[in-house]
Chimera marker file (.cmm) of the C-alpha trace (Angstrom):
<marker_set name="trace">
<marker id="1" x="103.311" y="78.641" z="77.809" r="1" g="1" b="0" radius="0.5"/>
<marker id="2" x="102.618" y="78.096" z="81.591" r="1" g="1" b="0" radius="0.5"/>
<marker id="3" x="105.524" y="77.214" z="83.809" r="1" g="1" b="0" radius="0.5"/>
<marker id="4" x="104.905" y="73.629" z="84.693" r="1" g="1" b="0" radius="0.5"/>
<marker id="5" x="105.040" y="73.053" z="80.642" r="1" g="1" b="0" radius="0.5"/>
<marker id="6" x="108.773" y="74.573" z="80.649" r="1" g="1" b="0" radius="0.5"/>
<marker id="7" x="111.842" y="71.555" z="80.064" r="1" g="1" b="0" radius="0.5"/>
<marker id="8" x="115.135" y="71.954" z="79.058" r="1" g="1" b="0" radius="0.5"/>
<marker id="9" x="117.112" y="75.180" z="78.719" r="1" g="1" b="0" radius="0.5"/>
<marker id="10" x="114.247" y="77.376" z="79.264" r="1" g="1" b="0" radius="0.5"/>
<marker id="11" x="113.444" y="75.920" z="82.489" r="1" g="1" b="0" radius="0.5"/>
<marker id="12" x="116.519" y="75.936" z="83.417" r="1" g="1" b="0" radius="0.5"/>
<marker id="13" x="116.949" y="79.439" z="82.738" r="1" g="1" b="0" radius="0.5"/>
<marker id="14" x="113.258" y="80.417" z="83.882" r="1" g="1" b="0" radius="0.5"/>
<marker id="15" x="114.523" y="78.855" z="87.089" r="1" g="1" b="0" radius="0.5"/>
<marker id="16" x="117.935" y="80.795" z="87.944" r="1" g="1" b="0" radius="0.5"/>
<marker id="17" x="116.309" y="83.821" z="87.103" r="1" g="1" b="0" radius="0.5"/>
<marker id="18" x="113.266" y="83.187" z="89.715" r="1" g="1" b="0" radius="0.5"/>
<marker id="19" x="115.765" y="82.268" z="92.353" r="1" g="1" b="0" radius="0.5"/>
<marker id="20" x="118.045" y="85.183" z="91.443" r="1" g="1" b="0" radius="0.5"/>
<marker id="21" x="114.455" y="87.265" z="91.777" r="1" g="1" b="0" radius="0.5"/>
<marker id="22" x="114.208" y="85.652" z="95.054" r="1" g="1" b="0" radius="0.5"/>
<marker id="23" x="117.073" y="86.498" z="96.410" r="1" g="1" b="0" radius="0.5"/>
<marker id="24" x="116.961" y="90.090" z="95.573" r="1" g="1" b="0" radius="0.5"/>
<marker id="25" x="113.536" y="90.290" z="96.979" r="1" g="1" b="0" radius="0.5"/>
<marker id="26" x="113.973" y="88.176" z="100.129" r="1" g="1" b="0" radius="0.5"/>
<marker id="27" x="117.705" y="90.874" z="100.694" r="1" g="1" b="0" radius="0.5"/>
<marker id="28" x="115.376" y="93.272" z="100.190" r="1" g="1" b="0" radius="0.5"/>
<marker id="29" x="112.922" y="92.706" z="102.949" r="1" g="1" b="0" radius="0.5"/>
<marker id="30" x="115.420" y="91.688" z="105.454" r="1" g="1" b="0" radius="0.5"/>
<marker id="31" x="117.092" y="95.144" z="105.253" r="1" g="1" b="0" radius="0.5"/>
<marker id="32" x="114.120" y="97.010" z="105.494" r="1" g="1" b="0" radius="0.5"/>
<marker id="33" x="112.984" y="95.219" z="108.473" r="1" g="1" b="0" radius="0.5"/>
<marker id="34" x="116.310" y="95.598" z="110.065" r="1" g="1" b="0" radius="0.5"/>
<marker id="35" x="116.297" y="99.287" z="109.267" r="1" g="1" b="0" radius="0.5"/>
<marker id="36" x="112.705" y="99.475" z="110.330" r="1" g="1" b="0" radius="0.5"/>
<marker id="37" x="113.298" y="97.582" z="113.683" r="1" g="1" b="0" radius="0.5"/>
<marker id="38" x="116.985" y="99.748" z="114.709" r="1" g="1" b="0" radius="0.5"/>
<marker id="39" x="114.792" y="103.183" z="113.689" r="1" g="1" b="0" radius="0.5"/>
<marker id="40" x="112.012" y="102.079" z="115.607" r="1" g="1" b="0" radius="0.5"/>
<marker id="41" x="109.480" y="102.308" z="112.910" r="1" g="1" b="0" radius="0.5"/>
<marker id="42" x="106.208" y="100.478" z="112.153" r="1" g="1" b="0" radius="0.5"/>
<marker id="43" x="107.349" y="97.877" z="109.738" r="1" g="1" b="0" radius="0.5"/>
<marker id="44" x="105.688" y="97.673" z="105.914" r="1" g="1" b="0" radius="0.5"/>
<marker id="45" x="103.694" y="94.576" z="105.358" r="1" g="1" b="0" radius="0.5"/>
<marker id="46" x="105.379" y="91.075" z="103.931" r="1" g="1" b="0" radius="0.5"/>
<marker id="47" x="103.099" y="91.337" z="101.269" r="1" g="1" b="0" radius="0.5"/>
<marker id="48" x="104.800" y="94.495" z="99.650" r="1" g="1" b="0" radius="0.5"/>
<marker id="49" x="107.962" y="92.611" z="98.727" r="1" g="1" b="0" radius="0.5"/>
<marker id="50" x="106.622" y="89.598" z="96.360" r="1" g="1" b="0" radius="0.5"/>
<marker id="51" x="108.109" y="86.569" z="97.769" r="1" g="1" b="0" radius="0.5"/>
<marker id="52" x="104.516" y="85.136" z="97.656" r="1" g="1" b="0" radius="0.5"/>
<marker id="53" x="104.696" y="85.089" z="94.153" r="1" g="1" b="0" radius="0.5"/>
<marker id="54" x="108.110" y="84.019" z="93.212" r="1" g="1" b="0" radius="0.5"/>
<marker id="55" x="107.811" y="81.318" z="95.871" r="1" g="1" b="0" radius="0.5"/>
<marker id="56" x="104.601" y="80.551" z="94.373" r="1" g="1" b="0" radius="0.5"/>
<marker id="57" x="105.915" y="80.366" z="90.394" r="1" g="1" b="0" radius="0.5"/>
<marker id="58" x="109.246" y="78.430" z="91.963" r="1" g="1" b="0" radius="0.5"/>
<marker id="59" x="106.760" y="75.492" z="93.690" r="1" g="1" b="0" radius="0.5"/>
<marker id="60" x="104.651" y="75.577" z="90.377" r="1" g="1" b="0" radius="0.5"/>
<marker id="61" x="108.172" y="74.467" z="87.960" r="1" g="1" b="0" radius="0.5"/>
<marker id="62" x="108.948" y="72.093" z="90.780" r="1" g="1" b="0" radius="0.5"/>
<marker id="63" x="111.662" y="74.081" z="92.171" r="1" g="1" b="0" radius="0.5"/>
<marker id="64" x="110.646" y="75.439" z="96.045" r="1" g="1" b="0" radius="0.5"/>
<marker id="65" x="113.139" y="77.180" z="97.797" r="1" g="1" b="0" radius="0.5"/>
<marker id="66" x="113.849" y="75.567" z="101.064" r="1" g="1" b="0" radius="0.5"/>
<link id1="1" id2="2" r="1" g="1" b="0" radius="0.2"/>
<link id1="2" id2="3" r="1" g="1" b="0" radius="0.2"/>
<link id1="3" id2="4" r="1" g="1" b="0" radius="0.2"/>
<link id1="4" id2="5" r="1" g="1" b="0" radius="0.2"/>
<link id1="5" id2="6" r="1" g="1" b="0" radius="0.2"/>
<link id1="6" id2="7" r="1" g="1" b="0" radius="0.2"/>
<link id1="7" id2="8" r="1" g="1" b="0" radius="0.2"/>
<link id1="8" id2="9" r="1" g="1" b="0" radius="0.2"/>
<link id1="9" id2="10" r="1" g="1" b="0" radius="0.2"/>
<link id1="10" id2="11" r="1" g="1" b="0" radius="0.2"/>
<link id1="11" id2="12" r="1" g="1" b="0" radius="0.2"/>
<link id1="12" id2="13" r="1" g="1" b="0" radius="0.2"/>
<link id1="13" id2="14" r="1" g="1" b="0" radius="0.2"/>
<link id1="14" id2="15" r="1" g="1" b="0" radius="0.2"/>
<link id1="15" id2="16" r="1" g="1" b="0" radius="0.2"/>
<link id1="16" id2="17" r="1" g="1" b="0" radius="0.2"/>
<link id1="17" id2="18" r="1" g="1" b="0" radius="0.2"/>
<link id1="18" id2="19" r="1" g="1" b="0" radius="0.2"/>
<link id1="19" id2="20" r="1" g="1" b="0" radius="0.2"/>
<link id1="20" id2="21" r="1" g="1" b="0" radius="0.2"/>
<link id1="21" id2="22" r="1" g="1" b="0" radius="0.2"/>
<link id1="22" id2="23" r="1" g="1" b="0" radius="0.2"/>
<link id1="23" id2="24" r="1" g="1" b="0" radius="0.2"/>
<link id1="24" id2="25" r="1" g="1" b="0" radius="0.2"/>
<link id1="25" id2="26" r="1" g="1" b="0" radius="0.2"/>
<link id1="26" id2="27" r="1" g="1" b="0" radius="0.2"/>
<link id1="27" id2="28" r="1" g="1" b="0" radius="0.2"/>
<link id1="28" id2="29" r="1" g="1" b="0" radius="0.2"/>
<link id1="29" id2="30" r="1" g="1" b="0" radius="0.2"/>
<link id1="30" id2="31" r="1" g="1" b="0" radius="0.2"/>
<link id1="31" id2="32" r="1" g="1" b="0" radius="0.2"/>
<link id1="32" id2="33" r="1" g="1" b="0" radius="0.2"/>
<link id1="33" id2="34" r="1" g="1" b="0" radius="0.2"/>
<link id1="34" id2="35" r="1" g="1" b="0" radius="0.2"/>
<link id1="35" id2="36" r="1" g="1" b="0" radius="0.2"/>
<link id1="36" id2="37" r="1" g="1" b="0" radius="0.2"/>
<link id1="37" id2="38" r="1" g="1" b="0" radius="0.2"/>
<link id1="38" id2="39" r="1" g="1" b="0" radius="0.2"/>
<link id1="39" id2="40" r="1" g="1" b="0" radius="0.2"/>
<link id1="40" id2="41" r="1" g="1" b="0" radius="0.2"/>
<link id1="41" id2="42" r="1" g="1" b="0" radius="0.2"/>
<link id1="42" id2="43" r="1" g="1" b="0" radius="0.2"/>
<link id1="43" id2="44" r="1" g="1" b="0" radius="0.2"/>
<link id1="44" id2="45" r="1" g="1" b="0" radius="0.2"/>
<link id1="45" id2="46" r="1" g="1" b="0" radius="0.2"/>
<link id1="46" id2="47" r="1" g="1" b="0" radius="0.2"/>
<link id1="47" id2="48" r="1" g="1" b="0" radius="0.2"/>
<link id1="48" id2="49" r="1" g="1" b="0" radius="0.2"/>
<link id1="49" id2="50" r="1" g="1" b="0" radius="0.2"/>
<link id1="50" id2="51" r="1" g="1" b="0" radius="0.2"/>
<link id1="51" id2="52" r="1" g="1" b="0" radius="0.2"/>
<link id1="52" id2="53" r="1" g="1" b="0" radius="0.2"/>
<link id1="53" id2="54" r="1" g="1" b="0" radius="0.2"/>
<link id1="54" id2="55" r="1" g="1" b="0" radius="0.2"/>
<link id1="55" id2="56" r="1" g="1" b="0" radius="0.2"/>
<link id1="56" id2="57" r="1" g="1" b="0" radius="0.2"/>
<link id1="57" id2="58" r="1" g="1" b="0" radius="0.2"/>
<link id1="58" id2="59" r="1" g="1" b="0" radius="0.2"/>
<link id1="59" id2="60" r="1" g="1" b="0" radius="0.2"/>
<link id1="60" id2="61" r="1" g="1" b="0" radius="0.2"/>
<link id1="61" id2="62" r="1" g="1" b="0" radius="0.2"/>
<link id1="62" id2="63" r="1" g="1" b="0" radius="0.2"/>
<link id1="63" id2="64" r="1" g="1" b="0" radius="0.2"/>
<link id1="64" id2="65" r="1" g="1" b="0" radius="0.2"/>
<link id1="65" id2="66" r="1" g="1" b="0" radius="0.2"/>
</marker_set>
């Protein structure tokens, strides 16, 4: 079933658990750039964390974060 077929309960739940995976991910990559930037290290790319993707799957159910 693709996302932007998902109503009800299982949206619902498809969607707290993408913004939950969000959040993790977007904690994530804030601390290691903090880290990163106070050791004076070369930061990792964006790309490594997966916020492209969950913000990608969130805008596909209709629910972007802002």
């Amino acid at each position: 079933m693709k996302l932007e077929e998902l109503s009800g309960d299982e949206r619902t739940l498809v969607i707290v658990a993408l913004q939950a995976l969000h959040r993790e991910r977007l904690t994530a990559s804030n601390a290691v750039f903090t880290v990163c930037s106070l050791a004076g290290k070369e930061q990792p790319p964006e790309d490594i964390f997966g916020l492209r993707e969950v913000q990608d799957a969130l805008r596909r159910i209709g629910a972007a974060p802002h």
